[in-house]
N, C-alpha and C positions, 0 to 999 in steps of 0.2 A: 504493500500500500504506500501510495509514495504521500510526503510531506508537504503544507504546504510553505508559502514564504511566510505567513506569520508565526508558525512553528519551527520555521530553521530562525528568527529574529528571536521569539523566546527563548531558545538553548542557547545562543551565542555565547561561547567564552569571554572572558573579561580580561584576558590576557593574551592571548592571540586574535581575539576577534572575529572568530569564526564559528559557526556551529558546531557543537562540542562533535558531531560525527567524525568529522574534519580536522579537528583538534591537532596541532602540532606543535604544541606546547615541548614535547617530550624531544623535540631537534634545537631547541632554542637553547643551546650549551655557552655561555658566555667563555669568552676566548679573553686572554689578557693583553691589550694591545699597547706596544709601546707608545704609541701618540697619542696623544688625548684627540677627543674629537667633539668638534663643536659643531651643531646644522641649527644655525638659523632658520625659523622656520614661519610661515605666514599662519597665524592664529587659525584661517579656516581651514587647513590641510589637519590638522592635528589629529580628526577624530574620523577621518575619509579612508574605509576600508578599504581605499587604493593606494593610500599611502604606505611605501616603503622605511622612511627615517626611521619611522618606531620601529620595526621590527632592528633596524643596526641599534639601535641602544638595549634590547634582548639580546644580541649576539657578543656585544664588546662590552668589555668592565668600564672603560674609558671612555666612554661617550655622553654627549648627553643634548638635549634641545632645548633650545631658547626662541621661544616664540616671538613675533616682533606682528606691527600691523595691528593689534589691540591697543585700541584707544584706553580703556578700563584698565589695561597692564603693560604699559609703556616697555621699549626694548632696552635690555638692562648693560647699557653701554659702560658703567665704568665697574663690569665686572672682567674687563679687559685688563692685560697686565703686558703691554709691551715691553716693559723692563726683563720681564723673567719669560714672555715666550715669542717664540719666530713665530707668528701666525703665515698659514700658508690657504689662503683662498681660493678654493677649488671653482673655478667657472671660465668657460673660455669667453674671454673678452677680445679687442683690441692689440691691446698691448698686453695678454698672456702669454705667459711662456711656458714649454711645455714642462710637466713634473717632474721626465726624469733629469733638468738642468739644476731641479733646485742643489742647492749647494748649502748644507749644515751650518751653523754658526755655532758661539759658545751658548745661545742661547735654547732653551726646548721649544721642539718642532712642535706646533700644534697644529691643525689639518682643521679648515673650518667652510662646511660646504653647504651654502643655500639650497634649501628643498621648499618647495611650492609648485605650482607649471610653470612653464617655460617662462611664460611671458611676466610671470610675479621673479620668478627670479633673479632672471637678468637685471631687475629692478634696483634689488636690495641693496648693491653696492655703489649705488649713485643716489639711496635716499636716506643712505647710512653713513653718516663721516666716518665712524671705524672701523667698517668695513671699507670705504672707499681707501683708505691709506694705507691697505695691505694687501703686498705685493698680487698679483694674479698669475695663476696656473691653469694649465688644463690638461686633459691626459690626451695619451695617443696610441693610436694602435690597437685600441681595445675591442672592433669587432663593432657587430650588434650586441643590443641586451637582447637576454631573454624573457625579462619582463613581459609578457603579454598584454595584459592586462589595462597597461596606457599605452597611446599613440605614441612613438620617437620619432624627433625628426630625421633621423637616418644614423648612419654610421659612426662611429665614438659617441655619440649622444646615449649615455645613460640612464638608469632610475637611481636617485640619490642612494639606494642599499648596494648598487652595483659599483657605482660610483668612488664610493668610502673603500671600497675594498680591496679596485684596483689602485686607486693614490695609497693603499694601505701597504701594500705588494709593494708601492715602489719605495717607498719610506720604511715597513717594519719587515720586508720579506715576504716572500710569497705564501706562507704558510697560513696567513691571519685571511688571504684574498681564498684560499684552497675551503678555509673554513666556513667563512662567510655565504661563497654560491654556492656549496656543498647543501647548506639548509635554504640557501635560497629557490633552490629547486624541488624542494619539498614545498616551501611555502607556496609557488607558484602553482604548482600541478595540485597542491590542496583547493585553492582558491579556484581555479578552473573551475574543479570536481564540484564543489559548490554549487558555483553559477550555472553548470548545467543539469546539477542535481543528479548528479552521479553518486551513487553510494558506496561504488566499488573503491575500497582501499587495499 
């Protein structure tokens, strides 16, 4: 007897956000990454079961979101500490250069990557002064995602969870990037299964 959507809405986890059928709770292994990681994030994405950011803050010890775009919770700029870290701003701009040019200082690498659509994020670091005064990066060579689930604009164009993982690869080693699409392929082909109501696990 199949389910309907008000019954897969009632079961939903509260932690993964999917129908407890679906449940992937059990792949969400936190990894301990040597960069910290910051994603700026626009207050409406936060709770949009297409959003990826949350699920990298389940997967790494070192991350975390700072929502921005809420008027009621202003974005929390002097939680910034350029004295003690290299902020490394993942988005290709302009005058980005690609990631694996960055070059270490004395100070800690911190990896800090807007997540929103396209068109909110390319935003943030022209309506943000601290963000606009740090350096800009983007990756290369990275393929398609396999994201599904949203449109890309084509090729190196990621979803911020894929995104985190290969700047992760070039910064902490490939082994954090292995871990990261490891479950992110679970997460995808769950969410699929979902949406078409497939029950087959």
């Amino acid at each position: 007897m199949s389910k309907s959507r008000r019954d897969t809405r009632d079961s939903r986890c509260p932690n993964c956000r999917i129908n407890t059928h679906w449940c992937f709770c059990d792949v969400l292994k936190p990894f301990a990454n040597q960069t910290k990681v910051i994603i700026p994030m626009h207050f409406t994405e936060r709770w949009l079961t297409s959003n990826t950011a949350y699920f990298a803050t389940k997967v790494l010890k070192n991350c975390e979101i700072m929502e921005r775009g809420n008027l009621e919770a202003p974005f929390e700029v002097n939680s910034f500490n350029f004295e003690k870290f290299d902020y490394i701003y993942l988005f290709p701009t302009d005058d980005s250069l690609p990631l694996n040019e960055y070059k270490q200082t004395d100070k800690t690498p911190c990896l800090v990557v807007p997540d929103g659509s396209w068109s909110k994020a390319k935003k943030f670091h022209k309506r943000e002064d601290v963000l606009a005064k740090m350096p800009k990066y983007h990756l290369i060579d990275v393929g398609h995602s396999i994201y599904e689930l949203r449109k890309s604009p084509g090729e190196n164009f990621l979803c911020t969870y894929e995104a985190i993982a290969h700047a992760l690869a070039v910064l902490d080693g490939v082994a954090v990037k292995h871990h990261m699409i490891d479950i992110f392929k679970v997460i995808v082909e769950r969410i699929k299964k979902s949406r078409k109501g497939d029950f087959r696990l």
